[in-house]
C-alpha positions as CSV (number, residue, x, y, z in Angstrom):
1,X,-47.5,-34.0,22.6
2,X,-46.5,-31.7,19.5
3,X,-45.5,-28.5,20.0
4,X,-45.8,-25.3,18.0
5,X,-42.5,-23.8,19.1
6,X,-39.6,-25.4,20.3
7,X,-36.8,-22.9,22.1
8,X,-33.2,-24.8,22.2
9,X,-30.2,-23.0,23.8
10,X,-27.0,-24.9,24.7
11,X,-27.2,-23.2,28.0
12,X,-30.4,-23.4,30.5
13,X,-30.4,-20.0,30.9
14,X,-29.8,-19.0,27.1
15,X,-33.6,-18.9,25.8
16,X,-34.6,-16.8,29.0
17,X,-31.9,-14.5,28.6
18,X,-33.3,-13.9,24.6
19,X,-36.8,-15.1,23.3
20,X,-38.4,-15.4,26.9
21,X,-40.6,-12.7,26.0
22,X,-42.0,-13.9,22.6
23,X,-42.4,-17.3,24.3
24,X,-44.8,-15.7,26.6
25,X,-47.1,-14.1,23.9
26,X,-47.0,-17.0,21.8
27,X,-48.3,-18.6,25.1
28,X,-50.8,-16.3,25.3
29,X,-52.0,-16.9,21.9
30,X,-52.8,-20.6,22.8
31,X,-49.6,-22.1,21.7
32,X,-47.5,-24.8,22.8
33,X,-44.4,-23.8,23.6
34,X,-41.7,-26.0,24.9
35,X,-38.1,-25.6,25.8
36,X,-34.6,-27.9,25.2
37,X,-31.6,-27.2,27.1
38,X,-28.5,-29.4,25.4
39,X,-26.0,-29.4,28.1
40,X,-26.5,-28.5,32.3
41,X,-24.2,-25.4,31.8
42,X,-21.6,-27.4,34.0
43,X,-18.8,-25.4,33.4
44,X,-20.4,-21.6,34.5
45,X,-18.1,-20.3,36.8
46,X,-20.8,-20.2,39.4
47,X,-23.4,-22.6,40.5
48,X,-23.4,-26.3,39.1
49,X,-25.1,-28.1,36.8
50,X,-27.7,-29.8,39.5
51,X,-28.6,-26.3,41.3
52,X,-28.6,-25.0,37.3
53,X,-31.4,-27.6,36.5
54,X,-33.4,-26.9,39.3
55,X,-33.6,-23.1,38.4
56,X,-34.7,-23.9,34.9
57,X,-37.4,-25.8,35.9
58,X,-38.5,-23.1,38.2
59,X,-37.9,-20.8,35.3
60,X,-40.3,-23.0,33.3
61,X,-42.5,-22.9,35.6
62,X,-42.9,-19.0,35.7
63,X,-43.0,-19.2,32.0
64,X,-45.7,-21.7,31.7
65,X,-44.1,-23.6,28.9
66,X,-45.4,-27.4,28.0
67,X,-42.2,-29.3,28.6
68,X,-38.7,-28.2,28.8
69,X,-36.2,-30.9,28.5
70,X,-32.4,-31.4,29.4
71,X,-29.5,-33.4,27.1
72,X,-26.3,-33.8,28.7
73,X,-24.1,-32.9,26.0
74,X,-21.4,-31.3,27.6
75,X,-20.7,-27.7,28.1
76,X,-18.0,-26.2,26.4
77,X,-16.9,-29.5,24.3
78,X,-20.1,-30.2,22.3
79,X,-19.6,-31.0,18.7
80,X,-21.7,-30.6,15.7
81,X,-21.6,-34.4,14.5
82,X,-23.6,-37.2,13.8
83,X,-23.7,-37.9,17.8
84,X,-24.7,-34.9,18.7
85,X,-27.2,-33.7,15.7
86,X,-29.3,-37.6,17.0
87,X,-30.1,-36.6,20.0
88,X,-31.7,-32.9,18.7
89,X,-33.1,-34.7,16.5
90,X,-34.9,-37.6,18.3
91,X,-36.4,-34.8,20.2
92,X,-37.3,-32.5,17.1
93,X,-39.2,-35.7,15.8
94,X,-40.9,-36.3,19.1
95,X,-42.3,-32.9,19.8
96,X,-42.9,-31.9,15.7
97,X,-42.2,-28.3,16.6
98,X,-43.4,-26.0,13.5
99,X,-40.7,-23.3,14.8
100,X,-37.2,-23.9,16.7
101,X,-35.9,-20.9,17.8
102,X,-32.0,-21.2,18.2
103,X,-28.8,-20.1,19.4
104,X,-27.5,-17.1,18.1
105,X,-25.2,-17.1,15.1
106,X,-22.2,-15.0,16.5
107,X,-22.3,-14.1,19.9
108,X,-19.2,-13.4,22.7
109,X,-19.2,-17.3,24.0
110,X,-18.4,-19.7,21.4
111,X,-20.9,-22.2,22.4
112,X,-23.4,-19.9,21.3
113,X,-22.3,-19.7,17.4
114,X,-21.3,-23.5,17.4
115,X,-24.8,-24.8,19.1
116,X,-27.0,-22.4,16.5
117,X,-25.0,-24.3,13.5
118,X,-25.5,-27.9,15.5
119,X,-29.5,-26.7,16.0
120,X,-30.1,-25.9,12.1
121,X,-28.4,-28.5,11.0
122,X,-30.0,-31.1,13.2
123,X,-33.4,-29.3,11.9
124,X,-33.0,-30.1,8.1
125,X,-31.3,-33.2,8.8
126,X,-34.4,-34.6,10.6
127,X,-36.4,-34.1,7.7
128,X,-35.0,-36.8,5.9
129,X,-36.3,-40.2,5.7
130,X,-33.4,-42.3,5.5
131,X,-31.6,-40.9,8.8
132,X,-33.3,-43.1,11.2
133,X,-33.9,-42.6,15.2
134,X,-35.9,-44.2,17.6
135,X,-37.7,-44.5,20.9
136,X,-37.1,-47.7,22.7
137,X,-38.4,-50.1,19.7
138,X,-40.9,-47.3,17.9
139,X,-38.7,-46.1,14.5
140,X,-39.8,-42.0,14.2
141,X,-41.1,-40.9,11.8
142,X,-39.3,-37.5,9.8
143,X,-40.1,-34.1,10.6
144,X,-38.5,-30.8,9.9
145,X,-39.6,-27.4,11.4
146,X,-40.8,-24.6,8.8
147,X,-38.6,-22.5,10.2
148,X,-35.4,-21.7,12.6
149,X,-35.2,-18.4,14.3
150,X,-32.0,-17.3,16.0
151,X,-32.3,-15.5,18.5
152,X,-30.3,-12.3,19.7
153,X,-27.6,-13.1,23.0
154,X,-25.2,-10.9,24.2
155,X,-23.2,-9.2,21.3
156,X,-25.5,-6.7,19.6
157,X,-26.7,-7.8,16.1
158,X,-28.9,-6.4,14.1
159,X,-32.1,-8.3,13.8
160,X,-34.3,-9.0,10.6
161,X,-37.5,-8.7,12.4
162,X,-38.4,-7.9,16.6
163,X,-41.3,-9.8,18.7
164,X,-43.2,-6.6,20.5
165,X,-43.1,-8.5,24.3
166,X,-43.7,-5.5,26.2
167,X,-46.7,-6.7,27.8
168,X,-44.4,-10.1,29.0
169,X,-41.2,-7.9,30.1
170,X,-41.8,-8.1,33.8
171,X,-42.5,-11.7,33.4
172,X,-39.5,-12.0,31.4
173,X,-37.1,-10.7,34.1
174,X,-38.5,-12.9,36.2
175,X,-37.9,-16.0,34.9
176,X,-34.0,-15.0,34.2
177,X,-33.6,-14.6,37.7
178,X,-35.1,-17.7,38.9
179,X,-31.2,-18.5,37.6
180,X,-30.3,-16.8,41.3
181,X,-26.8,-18.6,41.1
182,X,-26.1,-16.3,37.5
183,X,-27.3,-13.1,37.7
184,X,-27.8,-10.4,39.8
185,X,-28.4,-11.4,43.5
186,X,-26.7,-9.3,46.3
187,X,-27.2,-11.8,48.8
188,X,-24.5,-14.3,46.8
189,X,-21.2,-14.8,47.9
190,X,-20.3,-16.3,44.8
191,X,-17.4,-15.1,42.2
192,X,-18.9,-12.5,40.1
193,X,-18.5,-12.8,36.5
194,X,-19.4,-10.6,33.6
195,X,-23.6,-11.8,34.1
196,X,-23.8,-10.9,37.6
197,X,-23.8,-8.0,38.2
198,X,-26.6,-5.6,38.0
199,X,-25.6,-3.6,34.9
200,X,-26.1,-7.1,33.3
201,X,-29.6,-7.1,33.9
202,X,-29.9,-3.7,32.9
203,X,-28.9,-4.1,29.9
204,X,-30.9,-6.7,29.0
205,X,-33.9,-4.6,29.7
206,X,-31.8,-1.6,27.5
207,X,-31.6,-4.3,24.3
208,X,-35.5,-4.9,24.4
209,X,-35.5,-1.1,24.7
210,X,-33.5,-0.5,21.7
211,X,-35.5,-3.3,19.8
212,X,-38.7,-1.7,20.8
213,X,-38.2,1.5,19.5
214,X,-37.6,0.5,15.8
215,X,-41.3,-0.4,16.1
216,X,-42.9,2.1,18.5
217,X,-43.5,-0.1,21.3
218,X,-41.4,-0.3,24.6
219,X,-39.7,-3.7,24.6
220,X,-38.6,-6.3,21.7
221,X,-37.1,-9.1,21.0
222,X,-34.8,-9.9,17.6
223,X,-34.2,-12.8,15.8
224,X,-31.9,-13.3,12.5
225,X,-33.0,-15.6,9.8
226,X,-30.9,-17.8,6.8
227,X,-33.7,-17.4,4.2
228,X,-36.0,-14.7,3.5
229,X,-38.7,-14.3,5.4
230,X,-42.4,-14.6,3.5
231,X,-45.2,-12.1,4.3
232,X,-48.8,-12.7,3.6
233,X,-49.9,-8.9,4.0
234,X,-47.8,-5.8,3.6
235,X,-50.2,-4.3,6.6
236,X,-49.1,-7.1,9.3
237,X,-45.7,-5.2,9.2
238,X,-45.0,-2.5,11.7
């Protein structure tokens, strides 16, 4: 199956939290969209990393995605190496994604920078022919993305283009709280921790917000780019 997208956050919850919304529309539009978590998120304070992967695949269920897959590389001590770039990009070659959207750059958690380095990297890297990988006895063939994307997490950074997703933003929310053991649930008696609570949530909805009105609509997405972006016609910017 080859994909048009491929979302990859080091976290299960990372690409609901951020690009949800623009992997909705690009549903819509008749893509195929697929997701790739690289660890089980074992080390979140609460939950654990079986209840975490049964709540992403209920989130990918509400999100209709084409597959969504789960590496064990583990949470917290990941490294951007040889290793770890393989297995990215064994599934990059498999799926032959046009787009990966990634990790952000900078965010509050260090995963988050160090996983959207490991993502790009893995990205060009699978281009090349003479880095080989393969699938029981079948060699793979090379493939690199046209582009990465990194998406926006929870430090504020200012984005060089926004995904309108206001049409998706209910559908959105839902599928972060299928994570029930993560965010907002008043019926947990688990620890709460700086995603829990409700103000969390609400300021997720307040960054779409804030993204949204740059380009007149109610809720965005942002993503950050390494190289400049091309445009085909002045008049598909808003």
């Amino acid at each position: 199956m080859k994909l048009d997208i491929l979302a990859i956050g080091i976290h299960p919850d990372d690409v609901e939290l951020s690009a949800s919304g623009t992997i909705l529309k690009h549903i819509a539009f008749g893509k195929k969209v697929g997701i790739l978590d690289l660890s089980r998120g074992e080390l979140g304070t609460r939950g654990n990393a079986t209840l975490r992967s049964q709540e992403a695949n209920a989130s990918a269920k509400i999100l209709g995605v084409s597959m969504r897959e789960q590496l064990t590389m583990r949470d917290g001590f990941f490294e951007n190496d040889e290793r770890h770039q393989k297995q990215i990009i064994e599934v990059i070659r498999k799926f032959q994604p046009e787009i990966v959207l990634a990790n952000a750059i900078s965010d509050r958690h260090p995963d988050h920078g160090r996983a959207a380095k490991l993502i790009a990297d893995a990205c060009f890297y699978s281009g090349l022919i003479k880095i080989e990988t393969k699938v029981g006895n079948q060699t793979q063939e090379a493939w690199r993305p046209k582009a990465v994307y990194h998406y926006i997490q929870d430090q504020f950074m200012k984005p060089d283009f926004v995904v309108d997703i206001t049409q998706f933003m209910d559908k959105k929310m839902e599928s972060i709280l299928a994570y029930s053991s993560q965010f907002y649930d008043p019926n947990s008696n688990e620890p709460e921790t700086p995603i829990s609570s409700k103000n969390f949530i609400e300021n997720v909805k307040a960054k779409c917000a804030i993204f949204g009105r740059a380009i007149n609509c109610d809720y965005a997405e942002g993503f950050t780019v390494n190289r400049y972006i091309g445009v085909e016609n002045l008049f598909d910017l808003r």
